[in-house]
C-alpha angles and dihedrals in degrees: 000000000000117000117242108215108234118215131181123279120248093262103233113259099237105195117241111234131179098258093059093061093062085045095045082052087055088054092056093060093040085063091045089064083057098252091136115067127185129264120200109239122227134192124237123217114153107104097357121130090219113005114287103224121185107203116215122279154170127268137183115257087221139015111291124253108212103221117223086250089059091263129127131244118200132163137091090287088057119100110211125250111247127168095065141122126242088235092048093048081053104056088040091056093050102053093045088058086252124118120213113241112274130214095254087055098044089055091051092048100047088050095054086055092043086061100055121086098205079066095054119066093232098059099237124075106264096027120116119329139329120253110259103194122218104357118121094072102260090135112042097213136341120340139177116273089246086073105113116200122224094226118068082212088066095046113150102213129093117190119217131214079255100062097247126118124234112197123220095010081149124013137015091066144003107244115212114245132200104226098227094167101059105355132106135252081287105051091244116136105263115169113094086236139004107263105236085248102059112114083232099080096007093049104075112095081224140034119277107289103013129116091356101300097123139209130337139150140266121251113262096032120136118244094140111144091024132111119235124240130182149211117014138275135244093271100042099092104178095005090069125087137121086268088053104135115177124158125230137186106271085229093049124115132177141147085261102073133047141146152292123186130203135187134207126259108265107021 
């Protein structure tokens, strides 16, 4: 089968407003308490018409909280914002200063975990299965990152090649995704089919569903028009992994999705 080049998507042209720039500077303190922690970047080839590289970049330790003023509140006391669009998270994270996770980042992110072994049971990578957060219903919708469950199976924590621990990478909540490698201005998804190439449905070290991965979806299904999100839910038991896609509804909001903001380096 021939080979469709990928490229990257048009990235959307958020406006900058006034409010943003007293948020942004919220953010700035919110970094400074250490709540973003780096990601190394890496660079995609298989399948790109020129190489695909994600620089690093920031990203929050847990799922972000929206404040009534337009910050952000992010750290282990925060509970996550849920019930809200894609459209509408976009718009929030841009006027804090802030930026949602993209596609390119997440699969970054859930790579790096991937490549750990304090993330996998069996305490090599590869072995046994992959942690899947928060997944087996424990919790009955979003809770603070100081909430403990009482199965290892369910641990929050992913550890990263830097040492650093991201919370909720699979499990707990979905966390909505602008889809900068096939999607359009808008980071909707916006190719008839996923080419067999795309990191989305060629990135997991294992099939869909097995070891703890999670769900993803075949190459040439249809989720044109839709909005991304990634990593599970507390209900989504085997569904649930740091490689999770499922579409929504750009318009869609429920207690199940939130958010997860990142920054570049630098900035």
């Amino acid at each position: 089968m021939e080979r469709t080049p990928l490229k990257p998507a048009a990235a959307w042209p958020f406006p900058t407003t006034a409010a943003g720039t007293t948020a942004a500077n919220q953010v700035a303190a919110v970094m400074a308490e250490n709540e973003f922690v780096r990601v190394p970047g890496r660079t995609f080839t298989n399948g790109f018409a020129v190489p695909f590289v994600v620089p690093d970049f920031f990203v929050g330790k847990f799922l972000t909280g929206f404040n009534d003023d337009g910050s952000v509140s992010i750290g282990p006391d925060v509970v996550p914002t849920v019930r809200i669009s894609y459209f509408d998270a976009a718009a929030k994270c841009a006027a804090a200063g802030v930026s949602m996770l993209t596609l390119a980042q997440s699969a970054v992110l859930a790579l790096d975990v991937a490549e750990q072994a304090a993330n996998w049971s069996g305490g090599a990578v590869g072995v046994g299965k992959l942690m899947q957060g928060l997944h087996l219903g424990t919790v009955s919708g979003a809770v603070a990152g100081t909430y403990v469950s009482p199965k290892e199976s369910e641990r929050r924590g992913f550890v990263l090649s830097t040492g650093e621990v991201v919370d909720d990478v699979a499990g707990h909540l979905f966390t909505w995704l602008r889809d900068d490698i096939h999607g359009d201005e808008r980071g909707l998804v916006a190719v008839e089919g996923f080419p067999e190439n795309s990191p989305v449905v060629s990135g997991a070290p294992f099939p869909s569903m097995q070891q703890g991965v999670g769900y993803y979806p075949d190459a040439g299904e249809d989720w044109s028009g839709n909005a991304l999100f990634r990593g599970g839910c507390w209900y989504s038991n085997a569904y649930a992994g740091v490689f999770r896609l499922n579409l929504g509804s750009p318009g869609y909001s429920s207690s199940d999705v939130g958010v997860r903001c990142t920054k570049p380096i630098g900035l």
